[in-house]
C-alpha positions as CSV (number, residue, x, y, z in Angstrom):
1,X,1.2,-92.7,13.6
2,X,4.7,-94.2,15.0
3,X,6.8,-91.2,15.4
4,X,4.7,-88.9,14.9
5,X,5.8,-88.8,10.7
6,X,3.9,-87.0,8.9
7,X,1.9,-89.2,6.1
8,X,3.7,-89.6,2.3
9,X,1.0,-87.6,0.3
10,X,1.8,-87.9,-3.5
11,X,-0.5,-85.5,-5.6
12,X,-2.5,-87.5,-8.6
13,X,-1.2,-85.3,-11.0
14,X,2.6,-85.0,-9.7
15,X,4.4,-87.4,-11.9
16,X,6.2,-90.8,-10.3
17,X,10.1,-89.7,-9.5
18,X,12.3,-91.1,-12.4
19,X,13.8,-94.5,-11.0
20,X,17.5,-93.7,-10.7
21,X,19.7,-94.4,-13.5
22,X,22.1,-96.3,-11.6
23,X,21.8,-98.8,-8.4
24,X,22.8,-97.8,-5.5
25,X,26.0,-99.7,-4.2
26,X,29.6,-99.4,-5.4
27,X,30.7,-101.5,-8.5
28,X,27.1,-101.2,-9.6
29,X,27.5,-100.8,-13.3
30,X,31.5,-101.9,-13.1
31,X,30.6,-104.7,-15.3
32,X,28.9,-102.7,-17.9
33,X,31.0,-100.0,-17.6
34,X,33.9,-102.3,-18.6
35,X,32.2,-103.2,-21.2
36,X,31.4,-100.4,-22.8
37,X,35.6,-99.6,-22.4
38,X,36.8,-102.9,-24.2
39,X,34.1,-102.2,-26.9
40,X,35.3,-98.5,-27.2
41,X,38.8,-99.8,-27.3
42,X,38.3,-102.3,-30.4
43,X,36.6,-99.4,-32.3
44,X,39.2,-97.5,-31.8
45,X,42.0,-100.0,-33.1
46,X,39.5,-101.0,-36.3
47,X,41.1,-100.0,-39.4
48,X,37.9,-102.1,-41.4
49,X,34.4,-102.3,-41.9
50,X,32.5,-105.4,-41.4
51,X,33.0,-106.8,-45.0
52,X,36.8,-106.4,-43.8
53,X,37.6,-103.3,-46.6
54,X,38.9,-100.4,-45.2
55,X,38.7,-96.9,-46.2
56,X,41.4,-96.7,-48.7
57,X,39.8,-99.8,-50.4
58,X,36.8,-97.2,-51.3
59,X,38.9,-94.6,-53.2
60,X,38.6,-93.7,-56.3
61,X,41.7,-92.0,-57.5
62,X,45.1,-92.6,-56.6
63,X,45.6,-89.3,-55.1
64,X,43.0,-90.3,-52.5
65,X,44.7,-93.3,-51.7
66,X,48.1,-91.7,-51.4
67,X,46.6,-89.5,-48.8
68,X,44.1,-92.5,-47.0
69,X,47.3,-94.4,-46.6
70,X,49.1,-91.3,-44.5
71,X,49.4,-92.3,-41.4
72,X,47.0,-90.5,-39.1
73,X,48.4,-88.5,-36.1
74,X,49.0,-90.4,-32.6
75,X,48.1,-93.2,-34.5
76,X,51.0,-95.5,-33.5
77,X,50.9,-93.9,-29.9
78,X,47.1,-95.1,-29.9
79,X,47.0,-98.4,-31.3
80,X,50.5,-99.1,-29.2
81,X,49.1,-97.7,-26.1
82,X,45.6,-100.0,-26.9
83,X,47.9,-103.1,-27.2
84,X,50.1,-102.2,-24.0
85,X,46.8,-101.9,-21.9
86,X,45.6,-105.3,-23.0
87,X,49.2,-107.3,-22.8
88,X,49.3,-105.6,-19.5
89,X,45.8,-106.7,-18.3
90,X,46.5,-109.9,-19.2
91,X,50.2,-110.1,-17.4
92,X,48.5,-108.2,-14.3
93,X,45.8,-110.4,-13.9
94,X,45.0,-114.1,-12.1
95,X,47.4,-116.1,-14.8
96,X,46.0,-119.9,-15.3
97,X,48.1,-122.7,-16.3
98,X,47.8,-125.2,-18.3
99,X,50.0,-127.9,-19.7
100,X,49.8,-129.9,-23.0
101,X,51.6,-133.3,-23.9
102,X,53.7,-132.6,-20.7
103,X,55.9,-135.9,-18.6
104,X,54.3,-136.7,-15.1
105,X,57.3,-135.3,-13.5
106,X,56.7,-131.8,-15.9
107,X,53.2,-131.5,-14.8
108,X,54.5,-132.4,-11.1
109,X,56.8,-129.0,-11.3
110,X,54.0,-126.8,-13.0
111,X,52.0,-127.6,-10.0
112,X,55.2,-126.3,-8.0
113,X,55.0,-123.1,-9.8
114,X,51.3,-122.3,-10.1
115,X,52.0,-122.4,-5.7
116,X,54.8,-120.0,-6.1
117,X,53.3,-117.6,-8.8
118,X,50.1,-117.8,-6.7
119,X,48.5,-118.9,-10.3
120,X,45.7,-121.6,-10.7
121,X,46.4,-124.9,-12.8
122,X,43.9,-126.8,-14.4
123,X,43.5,-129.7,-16.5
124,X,41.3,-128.9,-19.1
125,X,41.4,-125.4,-21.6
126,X,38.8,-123.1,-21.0
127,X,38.4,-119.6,-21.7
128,X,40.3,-118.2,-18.3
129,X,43.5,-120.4,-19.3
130,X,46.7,-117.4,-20.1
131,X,49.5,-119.6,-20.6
132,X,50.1,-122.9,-22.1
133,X,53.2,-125.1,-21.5
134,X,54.6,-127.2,-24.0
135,X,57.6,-129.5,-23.9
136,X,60.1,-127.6,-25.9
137,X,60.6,-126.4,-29.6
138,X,58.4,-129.5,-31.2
139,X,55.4,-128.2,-32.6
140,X,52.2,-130.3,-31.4
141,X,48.8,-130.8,-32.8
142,X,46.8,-131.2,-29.7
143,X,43.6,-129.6,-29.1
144,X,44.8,-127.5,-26.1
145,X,47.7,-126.6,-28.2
146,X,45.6,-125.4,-30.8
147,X,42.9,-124.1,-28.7
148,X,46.1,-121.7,-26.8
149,X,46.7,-120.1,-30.5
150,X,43.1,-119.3,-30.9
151,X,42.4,-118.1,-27.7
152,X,45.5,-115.7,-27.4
153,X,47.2,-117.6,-25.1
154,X,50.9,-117.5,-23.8
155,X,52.1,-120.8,-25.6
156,X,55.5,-121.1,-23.4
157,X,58.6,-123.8,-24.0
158,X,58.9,-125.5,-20.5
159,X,62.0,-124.1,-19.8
160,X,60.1,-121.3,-18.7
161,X,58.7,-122.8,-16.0
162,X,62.2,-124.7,-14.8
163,X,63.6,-120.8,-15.0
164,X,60.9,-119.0,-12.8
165,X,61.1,-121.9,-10.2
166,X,64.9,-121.6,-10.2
167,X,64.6,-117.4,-9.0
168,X,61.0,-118.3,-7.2
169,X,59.6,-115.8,-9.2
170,X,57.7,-114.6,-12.4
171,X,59.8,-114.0,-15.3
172,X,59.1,-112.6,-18.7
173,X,57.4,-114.5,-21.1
174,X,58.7,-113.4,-24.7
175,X,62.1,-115.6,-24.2
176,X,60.0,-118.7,-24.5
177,X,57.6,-118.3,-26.6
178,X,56.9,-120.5,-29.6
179,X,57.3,-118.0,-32.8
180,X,55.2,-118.1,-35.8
181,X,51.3,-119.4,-35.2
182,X,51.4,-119.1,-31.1
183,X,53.2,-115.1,-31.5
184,X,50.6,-114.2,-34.2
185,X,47.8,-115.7,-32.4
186,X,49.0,-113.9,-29.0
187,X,48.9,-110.6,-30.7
188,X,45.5,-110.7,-32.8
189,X,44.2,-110.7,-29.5
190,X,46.2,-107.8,-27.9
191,X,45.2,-105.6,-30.7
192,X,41.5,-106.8,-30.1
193,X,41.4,-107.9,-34.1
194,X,38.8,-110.1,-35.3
195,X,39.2,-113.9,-34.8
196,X,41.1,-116.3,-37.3
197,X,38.0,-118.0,-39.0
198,X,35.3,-114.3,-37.9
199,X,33.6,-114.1,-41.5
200,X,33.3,-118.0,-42.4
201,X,31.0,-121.1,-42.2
202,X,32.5,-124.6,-41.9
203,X,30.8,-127.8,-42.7
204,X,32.2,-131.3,-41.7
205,X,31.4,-134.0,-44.4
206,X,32.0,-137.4,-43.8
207,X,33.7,-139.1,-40.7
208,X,36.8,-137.5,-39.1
209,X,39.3,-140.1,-37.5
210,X,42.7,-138.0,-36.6
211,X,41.0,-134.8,-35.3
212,X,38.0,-136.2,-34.2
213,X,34.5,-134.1,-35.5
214,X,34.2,-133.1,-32.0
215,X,37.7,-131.2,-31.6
216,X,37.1,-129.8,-35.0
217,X,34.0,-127.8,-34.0
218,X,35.1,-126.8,-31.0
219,X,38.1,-125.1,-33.0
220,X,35.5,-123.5,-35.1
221,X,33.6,-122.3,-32.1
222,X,37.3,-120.8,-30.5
223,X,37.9,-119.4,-33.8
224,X,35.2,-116.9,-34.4
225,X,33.7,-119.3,-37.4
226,X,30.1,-120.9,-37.9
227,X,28.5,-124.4,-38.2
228,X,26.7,-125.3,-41.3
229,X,24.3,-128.3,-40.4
230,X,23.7,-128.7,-44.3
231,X,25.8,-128.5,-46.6
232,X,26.0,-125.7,-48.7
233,X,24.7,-125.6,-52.4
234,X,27.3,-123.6,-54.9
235,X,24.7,-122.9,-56.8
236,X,22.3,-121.2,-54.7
237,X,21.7,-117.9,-55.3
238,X,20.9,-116.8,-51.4
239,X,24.5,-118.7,-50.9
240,X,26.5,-116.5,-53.4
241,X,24.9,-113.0,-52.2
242,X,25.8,-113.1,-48.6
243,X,27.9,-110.7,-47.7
244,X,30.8,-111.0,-45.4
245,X,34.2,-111.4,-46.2
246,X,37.0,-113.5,-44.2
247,X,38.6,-110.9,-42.3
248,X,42.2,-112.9,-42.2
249,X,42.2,-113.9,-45.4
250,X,44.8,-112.3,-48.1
251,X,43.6,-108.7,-49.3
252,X,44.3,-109.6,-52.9
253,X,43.1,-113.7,-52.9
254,X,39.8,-114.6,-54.0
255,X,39.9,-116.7,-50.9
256,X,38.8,-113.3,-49.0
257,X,35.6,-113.9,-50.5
258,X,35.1,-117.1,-50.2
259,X,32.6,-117.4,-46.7
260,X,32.1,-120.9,-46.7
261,X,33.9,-124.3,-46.6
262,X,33.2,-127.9,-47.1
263,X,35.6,-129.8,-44.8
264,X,36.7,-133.6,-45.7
265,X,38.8,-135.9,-43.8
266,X,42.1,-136.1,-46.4
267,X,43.6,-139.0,-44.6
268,X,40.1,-141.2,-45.5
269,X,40.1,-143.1,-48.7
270,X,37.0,-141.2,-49.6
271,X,37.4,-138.3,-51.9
272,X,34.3,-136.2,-52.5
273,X,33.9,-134.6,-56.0
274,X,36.2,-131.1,-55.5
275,X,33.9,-127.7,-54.9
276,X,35.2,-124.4,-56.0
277,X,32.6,-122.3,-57.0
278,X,31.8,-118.3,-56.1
279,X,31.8,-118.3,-52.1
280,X,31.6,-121.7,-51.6
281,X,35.0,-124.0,-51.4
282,X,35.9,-127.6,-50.5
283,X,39.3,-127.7,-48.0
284,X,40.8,-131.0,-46.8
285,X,41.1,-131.2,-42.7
286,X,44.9,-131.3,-43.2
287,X,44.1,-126.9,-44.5
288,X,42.2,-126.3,-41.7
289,X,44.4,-127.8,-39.0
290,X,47.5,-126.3,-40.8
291,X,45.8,-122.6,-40.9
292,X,44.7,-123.0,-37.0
293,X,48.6,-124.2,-36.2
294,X,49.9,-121.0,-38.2
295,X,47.1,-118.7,-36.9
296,X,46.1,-117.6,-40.4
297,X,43.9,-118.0,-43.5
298,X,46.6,-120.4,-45.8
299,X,45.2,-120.4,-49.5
300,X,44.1,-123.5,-51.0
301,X,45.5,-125.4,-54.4
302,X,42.9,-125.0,-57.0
């Protein structure tokens, strides 16, 4: 024998040696591993269950609420310390660019500044883009726009970039920042909270002309909603005992229970017969844009 080894006897009734738990190599597990941390990390910030009540909503007396409603202690040090890890992952990390209803001579400078700020530019949103440059204070409808609020993204006045290529350097965001829907949409997803539409099922009836059908899904999709391929029966019983709630939508509307929508095109002269029934309502395109725009569940005219 080579080497004179001695031969590799195993016993027949010595049991096989457990397979390691973990690969050998560094970085191994780092993929589950983080994993498991951002999962640990939105239990930890959840204040509901997944029919969106939380624990003072199962009280029974109000001197069980009064003390649900205490705040608990480290609390606001947890939760801000959760939010200041994520804002700070996502400043620390590769930042992508992207701009929407820009000039030539706008996108000609963000390219400038994705070379100075060592960042990557691209032309079409997907789920690495971080910031989002828009013209200036006019609010757009565009589906990169729209697909920056649901995603999180940065959604940055241009003058942001003009400044940071002025000092060739990175400058803070908040300054210019579009308030309201972009903010709102931007911290939902630093406090790792469910998505705008988590909890509800869309379906698109009829043709859709200004946001094509397309768009509209994919805003579903970016959202956290579902896609009905049928349209939903008000009537049905297995329809009206699913349970899930819409996370976003108001504690005290009906609309939080209310799981599923029937989506027509408002600006069509066709105008389907008017569903409100149990969990099933009927929304014109116009709601669902204008909820996606504000980053939050607007309540529909009855």
């Amino acid at each position: 024998m080579p080497g004179n080894r001695p031969p590799r006897v195993r016993s027949g009734n010595e049991p096989r040696p457990a397979p390691a738990t973990e690969p050998a190599g560094p970085g191994a597990w780092a993929h589950s591993r983080a994993a498991l941390d951002r999962l640990e990390r939105l239990l930890r910030c959840s204040r509901c269950n997944i029919f969106g009540l939380r624990p003072v909503d199962y009280a029974d007396s109000e001197n069980m609420k009064s003390l649900l409603l205490l705040p608990e202690k480290n609390e606001s040090s947890s939760t801000s310390r959760c939010s200041v890890m994520s804002t700070g992952q996502h400043r620390g990390g590769p930042r992508v660019l992207i701009g929407s209803g820009l000039s030539s001579e706008q996108q000609k400078m963000l390219s400038e500044l994705a070379a100075v700020l060592k960042a990557k530019k691209c032309t079409e949103f997907d789920s690495t883009v971080t910031h989002v440059i828009v013209p200036g204070d006019t609010i757009q409808s565009t589906l990169k726009y729209m697909l920056g609020i649901l995603n999180g993204c940065w959604i940055l006045k241009f003058e942001w970039v003009k400044v940071c290529l002025q000092r060739k350097e990175y400058e803070q965001e908040e300054k210019y920042e579009i308030p309201e829907g972009p903010q709102r949409g931007r911290l939902n997803r630093e406090q790792l909270l469910p998505k705008l539409f988590d909890g509800c099922y869309f379906y698109f009836g009829g043709t859709f002309k200004h946001h094509p059908k397309d768009n509209l899904i994919k805003l579903v999709t970016a959202a956290g909603g579902q896609i009905l391929s049928r349209k939903p029966k008000p009537d049905s019983d297995v329809t009206q005992t699913i349970n899930t709630v819409a996370y976003h939508a108001k504690p005290d509307s009906d609309q939080r229970l209310c799981t599923q929508y029937i989506i027509y095109e408002d600006l069509s002269n066709h105008r389907p017969e008017k569903v409100r029934q149990g969990k099933v309502w009927m929304a014109p395109s116009s709601w669902f844009i204008d909820c996606v725009m504000s980053f939050e569940l607007l309540p529909l005219d009855s």
